[in-house]
Structure formats: structure tokens, C-alpha cells
N, C-alpha and C positions, 0 to 999 in steps of 0.2 A: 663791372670792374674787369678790366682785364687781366689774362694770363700771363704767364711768359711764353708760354706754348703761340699764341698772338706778337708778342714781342719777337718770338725768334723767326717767325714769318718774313717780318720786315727786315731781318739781318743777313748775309751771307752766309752759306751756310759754314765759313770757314773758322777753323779753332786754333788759334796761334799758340803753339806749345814747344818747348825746349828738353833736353835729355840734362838729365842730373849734373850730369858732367863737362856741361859747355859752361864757358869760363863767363861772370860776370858780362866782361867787355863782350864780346861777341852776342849774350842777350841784347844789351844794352842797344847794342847794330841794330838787330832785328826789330827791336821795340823800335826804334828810329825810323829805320825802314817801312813798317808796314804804320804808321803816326799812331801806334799803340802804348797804353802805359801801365798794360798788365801781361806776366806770359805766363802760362799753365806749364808746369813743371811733369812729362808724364811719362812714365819709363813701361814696356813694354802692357801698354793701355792701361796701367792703374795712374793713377791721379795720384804724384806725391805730395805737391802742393803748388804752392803760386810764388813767380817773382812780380814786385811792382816799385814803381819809382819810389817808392815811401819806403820800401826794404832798402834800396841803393842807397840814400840818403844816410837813413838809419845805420843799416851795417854795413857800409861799406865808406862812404867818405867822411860820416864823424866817427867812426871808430880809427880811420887810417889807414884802411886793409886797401890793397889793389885790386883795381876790377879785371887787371889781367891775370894775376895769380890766384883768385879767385873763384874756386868754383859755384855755378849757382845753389847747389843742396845746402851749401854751408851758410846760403842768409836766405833762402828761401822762406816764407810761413808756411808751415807743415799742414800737411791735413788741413784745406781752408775748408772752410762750411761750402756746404752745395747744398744743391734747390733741386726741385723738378720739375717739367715742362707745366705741373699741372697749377705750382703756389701763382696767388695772385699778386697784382703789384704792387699792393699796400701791403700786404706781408712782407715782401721783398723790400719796400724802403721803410719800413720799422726794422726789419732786422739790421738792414747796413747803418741806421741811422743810430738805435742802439749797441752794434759791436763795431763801432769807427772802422768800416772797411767798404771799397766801392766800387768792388768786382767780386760777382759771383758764379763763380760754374755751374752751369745744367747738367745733371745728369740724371741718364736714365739707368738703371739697375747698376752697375760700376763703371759704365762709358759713359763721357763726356761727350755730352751732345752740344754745346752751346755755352755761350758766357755773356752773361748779363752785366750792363755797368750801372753806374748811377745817371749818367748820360741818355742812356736807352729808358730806364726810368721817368726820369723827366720828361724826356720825349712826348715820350705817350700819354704819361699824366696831363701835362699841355695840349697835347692834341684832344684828351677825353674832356677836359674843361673847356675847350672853343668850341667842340661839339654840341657840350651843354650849352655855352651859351647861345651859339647859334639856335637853335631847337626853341629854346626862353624866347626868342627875338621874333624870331617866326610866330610864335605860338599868341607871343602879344600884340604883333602886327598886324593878326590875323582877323 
């Protein structure tokens, strides 16, 4: 089974994060801009939490608030859960798949090393299952 520490091998090693105080809309840009749908929330390297499109939705266009007067801290989820390079990747989609969420931060001792989705997830699940069956295929053709 693999890691995340395997997982973050294949990803960039770049971590998209925003300061408390940038306004909704202007996240919103960023997540646009870089075709992402989560951004780490992180003020002088602690991890405050996370924005993600399921927050904009929620608190901000059904409640009726503007994403330009809007600061991100104010609909942010606080304190999201994090991992570390070492959980495996059935720990990581039992836990997103029991607490409905589908971005997770890596971090090692209180730095954010990495951010895991459900996308990256799958990935590799798919790829470790063509693996297998390749390997079965071989082994019976043999």
C-alpha cells in the first residue's frame, strides 16, 4: 500500500495558500487561476485552516454574504485535520470518506509540507490496481 510520502513524490512540490485577511473574491481568483478547489489558509507558517469551494457555496452565496467584503477567516473551516507524509492511502480515504471532506494537508511537526486531495487518492489507487492486474495477467500467461 502506499504512502503519501509516495504520493507527494509525484506532485509539485508547490502548496497554495492564502493570509487570513485576503478577501473571499480574490481567493476565489487564485483558486481559478492556478484550476485548484482548495487553498490553505496560513498566517506566519501555522496552518489556520482551509478555504474550499464547498465553504464559498455554503457560506457565502447561500447565506448572501459578498465574496468581496468578505474576509477569508470568516468562512474558512478552522483547524482542518492533517496527515503526515508517513499515513497510508486507505487511511487517508477512510478518513475523508467518513468526515465528508476532500483535501488534506501534510504536515510534518507544524509545517505544511503538502496537500493531499481525493483526486491524488484515486490516482494511485487506480494505478496500484492496473499494477495488480497487470502482474495477475503476466503471472497466468506465464
Amino acid at each position: 500500500m502506499k504512502t503519501v510520502k509516495q504520493i507527494l513524490k509525484a506532485k509539485p512540490d508547490i502548496v497554495h495558500s492564502v493570509t487570513p485577511e485576503i478577501s473571499v473574491y480574490d481567493a476565489l481568483k487564485t483558486m481559478m487561476e492556478k484550476n485548484i478547489s482548495a487553498l490553505l489558509v496560513i498566517e506566519g507558517g501555522h496552518l489556520l485552516g482551509i478555504f474550499t469551494e464547498r465553504d464559498y457555496a455554503r457560506k457565502i452565496i447561500l447565506q448572501g454574504k459578498s465574496s468581496k467584503d468578505t474576509a477569508i477567516h470568516e468562512v474558512m473551516t478552522k483547524d482542518p485535520h492533517t496527515i503526515t507524509r508517513d499515513e497510508t492511502t486507505d487511511y487517508c480515504m477512510q478518513l475523508m470518506t467518513h468526515r465528508h471532506f476532500r483535501h488534506l494537508p501534510v504536515v510534518e511537526g507544524a509545517t505544511v509540507i503538502g496537500m493531499l486531495s481525493i483526486g491524488d487518492l484515486v490516482k494511485h489507487i487506480i494505478e496500484d490496481q492496473q499494477q495488480t492486474i497487470n502482474q495477475l495477467e503476466n503471472y497466468i500467461n506465464s
